[in-house]
N, C-alpha and C positions, 0 to 999 in steps of 0.2 A: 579694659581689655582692648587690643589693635584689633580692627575689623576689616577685613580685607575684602574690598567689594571686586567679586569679579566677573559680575554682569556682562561689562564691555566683551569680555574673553569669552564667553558662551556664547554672546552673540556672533563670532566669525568662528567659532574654532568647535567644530561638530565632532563627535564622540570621545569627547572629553568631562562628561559633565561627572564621572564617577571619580576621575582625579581631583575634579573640584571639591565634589563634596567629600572626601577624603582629607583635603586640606580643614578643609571650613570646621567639619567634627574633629579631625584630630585637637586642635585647639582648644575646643571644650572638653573632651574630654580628658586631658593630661593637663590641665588647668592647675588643679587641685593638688593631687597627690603625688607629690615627691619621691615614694619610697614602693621599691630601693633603689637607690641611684644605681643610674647603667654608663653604660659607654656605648657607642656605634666606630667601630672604625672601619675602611676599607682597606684591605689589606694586598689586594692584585687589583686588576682590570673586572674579575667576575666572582675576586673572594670577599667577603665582609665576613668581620667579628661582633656580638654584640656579648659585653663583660658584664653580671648585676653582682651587686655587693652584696651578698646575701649569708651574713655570718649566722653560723647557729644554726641552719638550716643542712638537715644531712638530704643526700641522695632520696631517701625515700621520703621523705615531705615535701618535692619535688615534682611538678606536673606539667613534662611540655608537650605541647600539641601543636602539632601544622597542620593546617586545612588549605585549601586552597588563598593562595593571598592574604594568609593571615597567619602566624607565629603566635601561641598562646603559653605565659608562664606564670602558674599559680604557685604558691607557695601556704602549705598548710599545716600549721607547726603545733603537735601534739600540745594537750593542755601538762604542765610539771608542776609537780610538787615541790615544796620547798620545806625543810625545816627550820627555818629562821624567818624572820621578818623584813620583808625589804623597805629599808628606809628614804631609797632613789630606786626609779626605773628607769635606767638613761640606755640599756638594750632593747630594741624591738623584737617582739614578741609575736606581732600581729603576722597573721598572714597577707597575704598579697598577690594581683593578678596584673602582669602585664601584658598589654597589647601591641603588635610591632605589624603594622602591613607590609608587604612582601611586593615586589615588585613580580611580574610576569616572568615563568621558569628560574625562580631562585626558589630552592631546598634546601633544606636542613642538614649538611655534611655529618657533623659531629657534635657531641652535647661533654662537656664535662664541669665537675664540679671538686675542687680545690683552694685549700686556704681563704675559707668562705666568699670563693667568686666564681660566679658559675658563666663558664666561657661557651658559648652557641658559635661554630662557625656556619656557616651559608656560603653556596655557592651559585653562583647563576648559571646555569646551562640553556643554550639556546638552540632549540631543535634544528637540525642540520636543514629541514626545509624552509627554515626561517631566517636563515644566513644569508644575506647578500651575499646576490652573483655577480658576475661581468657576462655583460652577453654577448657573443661576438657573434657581428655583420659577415654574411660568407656567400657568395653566390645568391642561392635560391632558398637557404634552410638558415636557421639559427640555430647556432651552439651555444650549450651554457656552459661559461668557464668556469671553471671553482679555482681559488686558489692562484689567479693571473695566469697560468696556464691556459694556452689558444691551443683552438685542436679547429682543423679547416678540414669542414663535414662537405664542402660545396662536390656536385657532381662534376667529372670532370668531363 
């Protein structure tokens, strides 16, 4: 396994150490288990897609959860009966959970599931008091411009 030492980068770079260890586990823990293969795409500036291949699987053996900074998807697929014998088992059967960390103000837009692929989109929203401003120099006061728009507050 590639082991990415990132000591050097904790030592100059201060409130960062929960991206590290973010990086460091995610590693081991998606090490192992493959299934069910997903996709991530970004689709805008602040939409992303994540597709999982999930055949067999209906709506209600489905389980997603957002929490803060974390995307949770189970998969819990009743036990079936068969009146025959199966002589290959080359469908998955098993249930499964996957885990997706979420970056700061991205939400859960919409969930759907068709033609056994279950499409999550996200969207990031960034609170308006959290948007870069421009500030503009004016006499004796400062203006905040939003939007490159100058507005001259100075007393005249």
């Amino acid at each position: 396994m590639n082991r990415i030492d990132f000591s050097p980068y904790r030592r100059t770079m201060v409130g960062f150490d929960r991206l590290f260890d973010m990086i460091e586990n995610q590693g081991r823990a998606n090490a192992g288990d493959k299934y069910p293969p997903f996709n991530i795409e970004r689709r805008g500036q602040d939409d992303y897609r994540i597709t999982l291949a999930i055949a067999g699987f209906k709506p209600a053996d489905i389980d997603i959860t957002a929490q803060a900074n974390l995307l949770v998807v189970k998969g819990n697929k009743p036990e079936e009966t068969s009146d025959g014998e199966f002589l290959h088992v080359g469908i998955a059967q098993r249930g499964f959970e996957r885990r997706f960390e979420l970056a700061d103000y991205v939400r859960v837009d919409s969930a759907d599931l068709a033609d056994g692929l279950l499409v999550i989109d996200l969207v990031r929203e960034v609170p308006e008091a959290m948007k870069p401003k421009k500030i503009a120099i004016g006499g004796n006061t400062l203006t905040v411009v939003d939007n490159g728009s100058a507005e001259d507050s100075a007393a005249a």
